[in-house]
GULUMZA-647746 format. One record per residue (C-alpha): residue in three letters; chain; z, x, y. Coordinates in steps of 0.2 Angstrom, whole numbers, always signed. Last residue first. Layout:
// residues N
+--------+--------+-------+-------+-------+
: residu : chaine :    zz :    xx :    yy :
+--------+--------+-------+-------+-------+
:    ALA :      A :     Z :     X :     Y :
...
+--------+--------+-------+-------+-------+
END
This chain:
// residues 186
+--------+--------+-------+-------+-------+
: residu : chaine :    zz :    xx :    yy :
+--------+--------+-------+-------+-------+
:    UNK :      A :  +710 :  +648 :  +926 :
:    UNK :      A :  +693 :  +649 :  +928 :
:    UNK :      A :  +685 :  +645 :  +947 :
:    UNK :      A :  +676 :  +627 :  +950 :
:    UNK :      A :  +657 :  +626 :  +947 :
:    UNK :      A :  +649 :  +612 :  +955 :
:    UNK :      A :  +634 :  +609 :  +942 :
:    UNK :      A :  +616 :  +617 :  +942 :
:    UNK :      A :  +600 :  +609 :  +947 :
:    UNK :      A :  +589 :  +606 :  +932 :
:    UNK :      A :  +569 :  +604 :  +940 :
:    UNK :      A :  +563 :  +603 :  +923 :
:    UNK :      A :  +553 :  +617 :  +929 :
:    UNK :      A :  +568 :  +628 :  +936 :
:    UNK :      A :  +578 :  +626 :  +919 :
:    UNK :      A :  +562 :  +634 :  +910 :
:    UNK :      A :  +559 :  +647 :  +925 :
:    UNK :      A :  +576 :  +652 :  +920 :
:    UNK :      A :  +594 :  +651 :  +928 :
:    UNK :      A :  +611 :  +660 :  +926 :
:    UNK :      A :  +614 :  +661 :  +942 :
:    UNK :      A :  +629 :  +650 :  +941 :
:    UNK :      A :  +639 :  +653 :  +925 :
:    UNK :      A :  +636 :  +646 :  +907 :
:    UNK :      A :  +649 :  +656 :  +895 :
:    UNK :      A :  +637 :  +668 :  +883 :
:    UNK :      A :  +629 :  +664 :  +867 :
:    UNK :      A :  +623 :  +676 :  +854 :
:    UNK :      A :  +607 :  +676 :  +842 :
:    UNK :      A :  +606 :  +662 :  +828 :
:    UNK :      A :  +619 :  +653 :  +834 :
:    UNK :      A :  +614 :  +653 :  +851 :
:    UNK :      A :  +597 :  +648 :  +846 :
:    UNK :      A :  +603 :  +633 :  +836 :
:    UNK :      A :  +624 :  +630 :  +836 :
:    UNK :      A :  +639 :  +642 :  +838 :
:    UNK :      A :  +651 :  +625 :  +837 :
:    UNK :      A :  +651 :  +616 :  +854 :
:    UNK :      A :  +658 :  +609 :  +867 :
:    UNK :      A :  +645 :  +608 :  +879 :
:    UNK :      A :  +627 :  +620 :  +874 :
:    UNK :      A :  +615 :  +622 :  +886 :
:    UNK :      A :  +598 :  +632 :  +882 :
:    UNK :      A :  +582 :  +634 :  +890 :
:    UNK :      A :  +568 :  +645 :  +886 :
:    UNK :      A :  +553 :  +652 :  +895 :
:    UNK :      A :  +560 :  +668 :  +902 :
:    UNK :      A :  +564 :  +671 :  +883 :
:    UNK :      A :  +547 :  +672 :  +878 :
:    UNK :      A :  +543 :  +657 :  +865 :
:    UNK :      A :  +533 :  +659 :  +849 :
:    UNK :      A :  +535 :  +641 :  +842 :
:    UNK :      A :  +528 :  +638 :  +824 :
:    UNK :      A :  +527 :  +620 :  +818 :
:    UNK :      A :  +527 :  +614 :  +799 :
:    UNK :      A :  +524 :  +600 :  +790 :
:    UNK :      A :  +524 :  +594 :  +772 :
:    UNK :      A :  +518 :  +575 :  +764 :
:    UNK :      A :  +525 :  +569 :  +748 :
:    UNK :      A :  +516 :  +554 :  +737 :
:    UNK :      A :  +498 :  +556 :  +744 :
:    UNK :      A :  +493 :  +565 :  +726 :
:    UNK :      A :  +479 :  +575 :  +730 :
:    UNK :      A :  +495 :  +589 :  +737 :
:    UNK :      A :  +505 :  +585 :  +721 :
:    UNK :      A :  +501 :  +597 :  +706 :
:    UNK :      A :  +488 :  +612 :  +711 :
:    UNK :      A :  +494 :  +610 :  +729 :
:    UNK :      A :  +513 :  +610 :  +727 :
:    UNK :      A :  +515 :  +625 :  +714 :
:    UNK :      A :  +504 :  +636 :  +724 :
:    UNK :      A :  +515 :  +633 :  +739 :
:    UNK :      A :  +530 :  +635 :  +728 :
:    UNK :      A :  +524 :  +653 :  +721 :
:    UNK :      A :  +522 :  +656 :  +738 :
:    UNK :      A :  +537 :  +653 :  +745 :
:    UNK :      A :  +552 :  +660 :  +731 :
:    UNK :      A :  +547 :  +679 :  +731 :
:    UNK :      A :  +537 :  +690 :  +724 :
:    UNK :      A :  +520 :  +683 :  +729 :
:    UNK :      A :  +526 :  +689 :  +748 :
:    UNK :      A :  +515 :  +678 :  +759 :
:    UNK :      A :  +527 :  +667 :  +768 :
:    UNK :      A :  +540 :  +681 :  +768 :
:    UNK :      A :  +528 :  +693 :  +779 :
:    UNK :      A :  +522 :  +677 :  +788 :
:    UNK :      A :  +540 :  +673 :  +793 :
:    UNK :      A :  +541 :  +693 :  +797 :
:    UNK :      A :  +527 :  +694 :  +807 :
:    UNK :      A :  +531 :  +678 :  +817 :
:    UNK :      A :  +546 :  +687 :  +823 :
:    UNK :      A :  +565 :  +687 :  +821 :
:    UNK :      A :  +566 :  +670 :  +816 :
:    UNK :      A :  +575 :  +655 :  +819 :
:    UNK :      A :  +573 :  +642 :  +806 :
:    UNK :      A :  +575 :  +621 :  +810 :
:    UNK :      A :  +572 :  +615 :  +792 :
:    UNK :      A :  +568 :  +595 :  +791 :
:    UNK :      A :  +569 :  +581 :  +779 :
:    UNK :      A :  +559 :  +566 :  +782 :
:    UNK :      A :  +559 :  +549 :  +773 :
:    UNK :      A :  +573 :  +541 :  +783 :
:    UNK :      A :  +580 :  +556 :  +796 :
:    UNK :      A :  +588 :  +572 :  +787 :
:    UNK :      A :  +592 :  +589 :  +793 :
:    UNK :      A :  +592 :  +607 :  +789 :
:    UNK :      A :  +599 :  +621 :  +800 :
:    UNK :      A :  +591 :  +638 :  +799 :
:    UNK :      A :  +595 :  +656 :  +805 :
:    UNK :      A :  +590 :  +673 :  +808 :
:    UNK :      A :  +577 :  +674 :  +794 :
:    UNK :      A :  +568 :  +690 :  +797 :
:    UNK :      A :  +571 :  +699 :  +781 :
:    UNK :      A :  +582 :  +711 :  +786 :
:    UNK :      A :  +596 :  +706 :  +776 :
:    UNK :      A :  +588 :  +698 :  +760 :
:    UNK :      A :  +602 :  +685 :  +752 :
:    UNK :      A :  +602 :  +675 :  +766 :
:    UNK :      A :  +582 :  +673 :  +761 :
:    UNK :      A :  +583 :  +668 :  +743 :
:    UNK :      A :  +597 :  +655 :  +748 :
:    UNK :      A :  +586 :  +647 :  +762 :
:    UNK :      A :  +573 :  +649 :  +750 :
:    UNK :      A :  +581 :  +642 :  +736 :
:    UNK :      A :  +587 :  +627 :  +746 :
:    UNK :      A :  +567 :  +623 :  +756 :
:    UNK :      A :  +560 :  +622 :  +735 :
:    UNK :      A :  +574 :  +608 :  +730 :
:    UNK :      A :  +562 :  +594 :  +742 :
:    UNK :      A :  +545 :  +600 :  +736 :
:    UNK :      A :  +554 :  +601 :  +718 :
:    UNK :      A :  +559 :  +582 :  +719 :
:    UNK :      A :  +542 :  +573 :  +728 :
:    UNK :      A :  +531 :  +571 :  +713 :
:    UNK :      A :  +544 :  +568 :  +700 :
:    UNK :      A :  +555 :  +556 :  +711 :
:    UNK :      A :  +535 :  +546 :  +712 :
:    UNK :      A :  +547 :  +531 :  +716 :
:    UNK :      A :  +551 :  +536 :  +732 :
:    UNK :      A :  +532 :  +536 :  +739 :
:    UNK :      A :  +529 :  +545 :  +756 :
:    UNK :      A :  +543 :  +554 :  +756 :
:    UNK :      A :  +542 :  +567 :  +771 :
:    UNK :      A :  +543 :  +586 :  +771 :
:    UNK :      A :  +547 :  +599 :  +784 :
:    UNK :      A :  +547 :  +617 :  +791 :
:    UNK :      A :  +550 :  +619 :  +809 :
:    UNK :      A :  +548 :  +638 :  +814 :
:    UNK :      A :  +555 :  +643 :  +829 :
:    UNK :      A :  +554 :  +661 :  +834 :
:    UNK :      A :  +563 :  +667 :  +850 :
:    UNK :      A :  +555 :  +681 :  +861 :
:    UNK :      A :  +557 :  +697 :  +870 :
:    UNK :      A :  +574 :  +700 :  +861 :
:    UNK :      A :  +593 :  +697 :  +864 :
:    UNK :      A :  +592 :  +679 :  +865 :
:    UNK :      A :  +610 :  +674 :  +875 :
:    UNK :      A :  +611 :  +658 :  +872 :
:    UNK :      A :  +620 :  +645 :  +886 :
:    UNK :      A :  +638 :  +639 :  +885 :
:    UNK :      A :  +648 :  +627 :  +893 :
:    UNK :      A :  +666 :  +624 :  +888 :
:    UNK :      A :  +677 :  +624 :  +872 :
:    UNK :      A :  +669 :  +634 :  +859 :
:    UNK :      A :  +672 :  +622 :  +845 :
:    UNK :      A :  +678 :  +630 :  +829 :
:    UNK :      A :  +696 :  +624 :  +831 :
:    UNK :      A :  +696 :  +610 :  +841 :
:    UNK :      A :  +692 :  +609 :  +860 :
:    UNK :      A :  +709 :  +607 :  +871 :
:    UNK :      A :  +710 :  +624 :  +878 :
:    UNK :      A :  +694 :  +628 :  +884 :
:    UNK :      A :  +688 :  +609 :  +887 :
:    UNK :      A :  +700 :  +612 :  +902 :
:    UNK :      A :  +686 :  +614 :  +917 :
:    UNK :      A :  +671 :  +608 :  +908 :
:    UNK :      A :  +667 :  +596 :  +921 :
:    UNK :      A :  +669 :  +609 :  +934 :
:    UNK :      A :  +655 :  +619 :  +926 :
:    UNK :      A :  +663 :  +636 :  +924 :
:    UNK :      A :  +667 :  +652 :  +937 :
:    UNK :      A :  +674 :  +667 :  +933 :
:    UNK :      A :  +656 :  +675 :  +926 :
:    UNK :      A :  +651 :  +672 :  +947 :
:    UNK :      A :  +666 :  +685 :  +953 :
:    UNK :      A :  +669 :  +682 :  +971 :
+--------+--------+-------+-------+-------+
END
């Protein structure tokens, strides 16, 4: 029996009844390389009044997305930004830490001039805090499930493939994940 004609049972007719844009069914992401690269970039507004203090941090992330899809090759595979309260976040998927550091440091482009920008005017100032975390994760340790989805995350920034038995990792083996009954596709 072919296993890539088998689906999670409960995903049996998502197919042909998701909407338009939604891959009906489970999916998993198909990372082509050695290793993903996440890199959450953030900022929080500590004071809301200060606009003037906090207002070019938060317009800096646009132009660099921008800057950035307008650069093939740069790295950037993809980002997604989000907002929560005072935090506004940018998930990015990179190529390699080499190439977010190359953009980082590049006094050409939109970044570094912003850092500076930020640390000679509001950094003393406690009215806007920034984060970032770097992940450098080898595919064998990463873990993927997307139901019913639009390309999303890692699977949009690479590739995503239908979920089939067998398709396991030492990621989905130490949460302990057991796999669904899987039923054959019609």
């Amino acid at each position: 029996m072919n296993e890539s004609a088998r689906i999670p049972a409960a995903y049996r007719s998502a197919p042909e009844r998701s909407p338009k844009g939604v891959q009906g069914g489970s999916y998993v992401a198909e990372v082509d390389a050695d290793q993903a690269v996440v890199f959450l970039i953030g900022m929080r507004v500590n004071r809301w009044r200060r606009v003037r203090a906090w207002w070019p941090v938060f317009v800096a992330m646009p132009k660099m997305l921008a800057e950035l899809e307008k650069r093939p090759g740069s790295g950037l595979l993809g980002a997604r930004s989000f907002w929560s309260g005072r935090v506004f976040l940018a998930v990015q998927y990179w190529t390699s830490m080499e190439a977010l550091g190359a953009y980082a440091r590049d006094p050409e482009l939109a970044h570094q001039p912003a850092w500076a920008a930020f640390n000679r005017a509001v950094a003393g100032s406690g009215d806007v805090g920034i984060f970032h975390e770097t992940y450098e994760v080898p595919r064998s340790g990463i873990e993927t499930l997307y139901g019913n989805m639009p390309p999303t995350g890692l699977g949009l920034a690479h590739s995503t493939v239908e979920r089939s038995r067998g398709r396991r990792n030492r990621a989905q083996d130490g949460l302990g994940q057991q796999d669904p009954a899987y039923v054959e596709a019609s």
